[in-house]
N, C-alpha and C positions, 0 to 999 in steps of 0.2 A: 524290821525283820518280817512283819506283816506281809509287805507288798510280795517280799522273795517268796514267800512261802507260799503266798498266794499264785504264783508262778510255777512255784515247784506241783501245785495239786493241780495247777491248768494245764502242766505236763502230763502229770497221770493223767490226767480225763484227757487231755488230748493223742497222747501215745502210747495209753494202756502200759503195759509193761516195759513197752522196747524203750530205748535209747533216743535219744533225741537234744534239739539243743532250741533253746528261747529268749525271749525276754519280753519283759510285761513293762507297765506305766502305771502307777497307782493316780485311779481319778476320782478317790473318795479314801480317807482314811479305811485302811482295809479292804481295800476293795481294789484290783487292779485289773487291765484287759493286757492279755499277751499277744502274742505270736510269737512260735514257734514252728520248727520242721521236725519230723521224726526217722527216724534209720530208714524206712523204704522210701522217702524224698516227701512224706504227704504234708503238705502244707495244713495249718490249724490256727484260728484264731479262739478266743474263748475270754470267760471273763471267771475270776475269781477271788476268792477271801479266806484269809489263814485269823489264826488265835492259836497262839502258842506257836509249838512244831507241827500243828495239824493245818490241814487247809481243803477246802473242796472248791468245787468250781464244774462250767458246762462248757463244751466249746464245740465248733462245729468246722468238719473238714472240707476240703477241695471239692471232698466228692456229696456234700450236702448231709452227711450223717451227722449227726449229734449226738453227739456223748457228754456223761455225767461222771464224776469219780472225786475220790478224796488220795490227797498223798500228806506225808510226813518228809520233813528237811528239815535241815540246817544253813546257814549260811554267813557270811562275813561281809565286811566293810573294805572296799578297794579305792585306793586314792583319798583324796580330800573332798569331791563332787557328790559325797552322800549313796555311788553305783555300791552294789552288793551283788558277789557270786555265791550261789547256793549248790546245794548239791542235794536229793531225796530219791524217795520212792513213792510209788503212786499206784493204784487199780481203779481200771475206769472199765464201763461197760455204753455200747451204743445204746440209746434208747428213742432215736428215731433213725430208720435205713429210707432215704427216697428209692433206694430199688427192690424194696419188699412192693412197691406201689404200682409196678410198672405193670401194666396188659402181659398175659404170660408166665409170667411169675403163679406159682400157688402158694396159698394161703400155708402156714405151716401148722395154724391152728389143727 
């Protein structure tokens, strides 16, 4: 349950609120990297860890932002291969934008 959940919080951190669909690889007890797409097509990869129904996790998009967030899920067991579909909620916030960086841009400070 670890791994999904850890999925479902690299979903919040990866697609904030919106909808989206994933799937992560657990490559450390508790600890798994995904990839996912979210409802306007943005592509996300990220790495995260659940304990219990909670989970957080960082991941970074297409367009080079980074984002951080925690989500809460559930999930189950499908087939005999050990796969699990989950289902959560998540809020993530970007915490680096490469085009706050860019020549032209002002500073919002």
């Amino acid at each position: 349950m670890g791994s999904t959940l850890a999925l479902l919080a690299c979903a919040g951190v990866l697609v904030g609120c919106a909808a989206g669909v994933g799937i992560s690889v657990p490559v450390f007890p508790g600890v798994s990297v995904g990839l996912g797409v979210g409802s306007g097509g943005n592509v996300n990869v990220g790495v995260g860890t659940g304990v219990g129904p909670v989970g957080v996790g960082v991941g970074v998009n297409q367009r080079g932002q980074v984002s951080a967030g925690a989500g809460v899920g559930v999930s189950t067991g499908v087939g005999d291969g050990g796969a699990r579909v989950g289902a959560g909620v998540g809020t993530g916030t970007v915490i680096y934008d490469p085009e706050d960086k860019k020549p032209g841009k002002t500073d919002p400070r």
